[in-house]
C-alpha positions as CSV (number, residue, x, y, z in Angstrom):
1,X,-33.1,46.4,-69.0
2,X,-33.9,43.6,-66.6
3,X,-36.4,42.2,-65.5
4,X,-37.3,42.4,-61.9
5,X,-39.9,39.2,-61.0
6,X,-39.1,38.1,-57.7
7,X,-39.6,34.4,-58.8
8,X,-37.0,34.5,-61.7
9,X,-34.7,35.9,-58.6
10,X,-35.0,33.0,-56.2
11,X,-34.7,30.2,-59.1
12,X,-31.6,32.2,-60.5
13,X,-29.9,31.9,-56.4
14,X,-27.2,28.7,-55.9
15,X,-29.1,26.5,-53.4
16,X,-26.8,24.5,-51.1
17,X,-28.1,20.9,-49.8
18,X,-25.3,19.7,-47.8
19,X,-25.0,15.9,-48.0
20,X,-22.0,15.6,-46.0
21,X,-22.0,16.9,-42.4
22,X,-19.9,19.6,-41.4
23,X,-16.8,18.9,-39.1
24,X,-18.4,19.9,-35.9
25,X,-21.4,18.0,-36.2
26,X,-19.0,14.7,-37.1
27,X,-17.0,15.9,-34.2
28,X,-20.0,16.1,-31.9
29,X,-20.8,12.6,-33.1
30,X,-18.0,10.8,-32.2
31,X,-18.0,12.4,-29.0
32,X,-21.6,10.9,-27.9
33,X,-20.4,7.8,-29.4
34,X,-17.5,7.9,-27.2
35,X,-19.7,9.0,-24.0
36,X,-18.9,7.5,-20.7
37,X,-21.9,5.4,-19.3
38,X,-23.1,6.3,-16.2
39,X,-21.4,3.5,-14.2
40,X,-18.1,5.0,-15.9
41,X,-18.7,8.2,-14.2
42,X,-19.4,7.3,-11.2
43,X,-16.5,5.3,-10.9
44,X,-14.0,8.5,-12.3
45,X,-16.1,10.3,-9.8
46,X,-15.1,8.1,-6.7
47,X,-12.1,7.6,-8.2
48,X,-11.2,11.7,-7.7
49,X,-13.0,12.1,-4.3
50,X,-11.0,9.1,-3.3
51,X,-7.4,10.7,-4.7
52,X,-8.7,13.9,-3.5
53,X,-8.9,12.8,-0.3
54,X,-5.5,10.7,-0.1
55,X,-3.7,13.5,-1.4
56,X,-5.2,16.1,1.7
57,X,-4.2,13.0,3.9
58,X,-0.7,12.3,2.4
59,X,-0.4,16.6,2.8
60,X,-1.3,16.3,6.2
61,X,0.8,13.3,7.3
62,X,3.8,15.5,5.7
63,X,3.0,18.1,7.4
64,X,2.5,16.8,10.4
65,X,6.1,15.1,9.9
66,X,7.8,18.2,9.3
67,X,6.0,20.1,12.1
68,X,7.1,17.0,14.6
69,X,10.9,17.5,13.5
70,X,10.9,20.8,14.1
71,X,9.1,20.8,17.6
72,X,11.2,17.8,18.4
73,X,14.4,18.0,17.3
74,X,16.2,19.7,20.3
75,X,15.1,17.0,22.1
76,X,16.3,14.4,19.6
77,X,19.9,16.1,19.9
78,X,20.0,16.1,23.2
79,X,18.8,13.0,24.2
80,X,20.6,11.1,20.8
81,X,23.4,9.8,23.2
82,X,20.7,7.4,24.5
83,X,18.9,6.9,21.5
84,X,21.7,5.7,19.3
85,X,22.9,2.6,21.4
86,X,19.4,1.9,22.3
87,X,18.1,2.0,18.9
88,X,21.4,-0.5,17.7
89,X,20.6,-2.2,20.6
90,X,17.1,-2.6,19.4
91,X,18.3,-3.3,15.3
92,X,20.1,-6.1,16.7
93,X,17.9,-7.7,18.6
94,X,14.8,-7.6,16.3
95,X,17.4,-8.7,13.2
96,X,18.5,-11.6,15.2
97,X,14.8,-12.3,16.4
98,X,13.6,-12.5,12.7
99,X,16.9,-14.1,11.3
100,X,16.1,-16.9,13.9
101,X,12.3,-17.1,12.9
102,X,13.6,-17.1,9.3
103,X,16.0,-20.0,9.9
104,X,14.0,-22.0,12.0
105,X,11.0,-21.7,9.3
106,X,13.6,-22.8,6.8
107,X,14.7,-25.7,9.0
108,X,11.0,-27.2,9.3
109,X,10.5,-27.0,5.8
110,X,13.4,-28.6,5.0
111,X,13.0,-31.7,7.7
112,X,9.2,-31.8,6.6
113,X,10.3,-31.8,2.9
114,X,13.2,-34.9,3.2
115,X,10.7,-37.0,5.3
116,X,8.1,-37.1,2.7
117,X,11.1,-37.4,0.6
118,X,12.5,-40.5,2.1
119,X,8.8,-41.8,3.2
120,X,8.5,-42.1,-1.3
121,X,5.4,-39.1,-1.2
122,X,7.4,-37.9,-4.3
123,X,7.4,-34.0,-3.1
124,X,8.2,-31.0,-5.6
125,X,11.9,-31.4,-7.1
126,X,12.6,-34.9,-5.5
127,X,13.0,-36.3,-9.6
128,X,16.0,-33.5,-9.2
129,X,17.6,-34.8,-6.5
130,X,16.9,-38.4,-7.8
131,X,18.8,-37.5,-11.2
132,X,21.7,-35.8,-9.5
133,X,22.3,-39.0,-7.1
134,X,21.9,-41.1,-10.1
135,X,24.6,-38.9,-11.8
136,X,26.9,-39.2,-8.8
137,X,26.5,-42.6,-8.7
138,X,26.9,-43.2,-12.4
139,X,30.4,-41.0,-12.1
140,X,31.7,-42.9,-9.2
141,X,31.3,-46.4,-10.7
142,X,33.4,-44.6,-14.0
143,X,35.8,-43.4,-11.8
144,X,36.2,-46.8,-10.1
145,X,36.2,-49.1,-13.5
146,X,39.1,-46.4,-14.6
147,X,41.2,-47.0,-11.5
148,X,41.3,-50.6,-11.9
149,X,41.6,-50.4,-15.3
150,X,44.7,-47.8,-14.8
151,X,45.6,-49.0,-11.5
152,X,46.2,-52.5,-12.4
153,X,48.1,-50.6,-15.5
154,X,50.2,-49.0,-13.4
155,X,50.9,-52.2,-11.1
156,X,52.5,-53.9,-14.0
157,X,54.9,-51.1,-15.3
158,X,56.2,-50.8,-11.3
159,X,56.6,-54.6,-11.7
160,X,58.6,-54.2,-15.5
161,X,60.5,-51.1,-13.8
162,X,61.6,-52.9,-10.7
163,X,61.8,-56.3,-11.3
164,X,62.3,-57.3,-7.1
165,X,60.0,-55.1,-6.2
């Protein structure tokens, strides 16, 4: 019926040469491509151990927190009639402390900034304040030219009007 050669049996089997890689090989690939370096991973590695550590520290600080208003908390009740005036006692005083500070630091920059104005050292946004006097100025003459132009108007129809006056 057939013939049985063992030759004629491997040239009659498909044989498969793959030219294109398979999908995990690609895969595996990109991924090396991709690797980190190793300066990469030893910054992600500090970069856990130092979030690692920050978030035991924020856990404890909380903790501690919570245990503290527990522990102390009768004592804040009882002794809150003193604490409240003393700590608005204490608001006030710092706010006004630092509101002072605030103004006086205000003040000096303002005195330090019109003296090199008016010394001509030309300091930031002094073309500003130029402009804006030259527009006042400029306004005021209009203003003035339209009195007496009006004025003197006016003059003569009180004259027409009233005659003896």
């Amino acid at each position: 019926m057939a013939d049985r050669n063992p030759s004629s049996a491997q040239t009659q089997r498909p044989t498969t040469t793959t030219t294109r890689p398979t999908t995990s090989a690609a895969f595996l690939r990109k991924l090396q491509e991709h690797s980190p370096n190793s300066t990469q991973l030893a910054g992600l590695l500090t970069l856990l151990v130092t979030g690692s550590i920050l978030l035991l520290l924020t856990g404890l600080t909380v903790a501690g927190t919570i245990m503290g208003l527990i522990f102390f908390s009768p004592l804040i009740i009882v002794s809150s009639p003193i604490w409240v005036p003393a700590g608005t006692l204490l608001f006030l005083a710092t706010a006004g402390f630092l509101s002072m500070c605030g103004f006086g630091l205000v003040l000096v920059a303002s005195v330090s900034w019109m003296y090199r104005y008016f010394r001509g050292l030309h300091p930031p946004g002094s073309d500003r304040v130029d402009y804006a006097r030259n527009r006042i100025y400029d306004t005021a003459s209009h203003v003035k030219d339209y009195a007496r132009e009006y004025g003197g108007y006016l003059q003569s129809k009180v004259k027409d009007a009233a005659p003896g006056a």
